[in-house]
Legacy VTK file of the C-alpha trace (Angstrom):
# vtk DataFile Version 3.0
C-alpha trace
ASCII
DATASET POLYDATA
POINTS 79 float
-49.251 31.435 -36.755
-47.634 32.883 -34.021
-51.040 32.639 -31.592
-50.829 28.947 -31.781
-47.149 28.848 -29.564
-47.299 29.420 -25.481
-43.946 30.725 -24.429
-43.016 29.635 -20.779
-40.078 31.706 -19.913
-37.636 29.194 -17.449
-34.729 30.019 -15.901
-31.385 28.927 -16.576
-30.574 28.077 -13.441
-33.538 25.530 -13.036
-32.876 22.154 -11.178
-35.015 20.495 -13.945
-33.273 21.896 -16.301
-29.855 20.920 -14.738
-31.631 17.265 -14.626
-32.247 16.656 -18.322
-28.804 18.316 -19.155
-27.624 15.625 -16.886
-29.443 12.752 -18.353
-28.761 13.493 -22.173
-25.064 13.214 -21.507
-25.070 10.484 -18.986
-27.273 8.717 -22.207
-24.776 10.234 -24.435
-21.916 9.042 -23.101
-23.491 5.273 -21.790
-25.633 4.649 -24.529
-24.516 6.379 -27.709
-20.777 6.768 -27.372
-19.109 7.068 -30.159
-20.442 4.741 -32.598
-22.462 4.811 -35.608
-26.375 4.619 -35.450
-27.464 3.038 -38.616
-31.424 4.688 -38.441
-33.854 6.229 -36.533
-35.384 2.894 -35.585
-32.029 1.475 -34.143
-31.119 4.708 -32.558
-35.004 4.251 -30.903
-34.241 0.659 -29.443
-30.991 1.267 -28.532
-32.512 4.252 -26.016
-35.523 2.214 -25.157
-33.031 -0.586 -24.103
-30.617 1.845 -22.348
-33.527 3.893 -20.691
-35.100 0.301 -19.307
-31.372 -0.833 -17.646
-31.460 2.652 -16.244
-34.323 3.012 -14.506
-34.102 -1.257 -13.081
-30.877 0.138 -11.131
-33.072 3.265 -9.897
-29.934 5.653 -9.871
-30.609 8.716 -8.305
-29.355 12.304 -8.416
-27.106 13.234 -5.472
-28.131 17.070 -4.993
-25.875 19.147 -3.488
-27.680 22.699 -3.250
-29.487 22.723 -0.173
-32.915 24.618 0.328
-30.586 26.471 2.644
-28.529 27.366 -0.245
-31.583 28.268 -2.253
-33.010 30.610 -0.125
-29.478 32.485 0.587
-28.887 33.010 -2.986
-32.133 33.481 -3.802
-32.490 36.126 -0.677
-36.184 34.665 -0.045
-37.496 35.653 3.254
-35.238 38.748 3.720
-37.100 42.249 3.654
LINES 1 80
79 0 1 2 3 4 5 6 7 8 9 10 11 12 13 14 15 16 17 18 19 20 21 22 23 24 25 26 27 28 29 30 31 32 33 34 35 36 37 38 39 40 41 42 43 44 45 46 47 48 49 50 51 52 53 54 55 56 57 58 59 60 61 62 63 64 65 66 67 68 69 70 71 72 73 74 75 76 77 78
């Protein structure tokens, strides 16, 4: 069984990463909260409904680790 997986080896320090991580608890926290989800299918519109809102206001990501950054930590173009 083990032939049927692909492992993709990602670092930690990923900006995609850092996105989702970002997302699920900006959803957790603006969606979900602390109330009680009944199902499945409630928890699924209540997302759908939340995701929609969210992406009508096209909110963005503010980055604040420059390319500059990148390269100096990531010593790229040094020899």
């Amino acid at each position: 069984i083990w032939n049927r997986f692909t492992i993709h080896y990602t670092p930690k320090h990923a900006s995609w990463l850092n996105q989702a991580e970002i997302e699920i608890g900006i959803l957790s926290r603006q969606c979900l909260d602390k109330r009680r989800i009944k199902d499945i299918d409630m928890l699924r519109q209540q997302v759908k409904l939340w995701n929609k809102e969210v992406n009508q206001r096209k909110l963005k990501i503010n980055w604040k680790f420059t390319t500059k950054d990148a390269r100096k930590k990531f010593k790229y173009g040094k020899k």
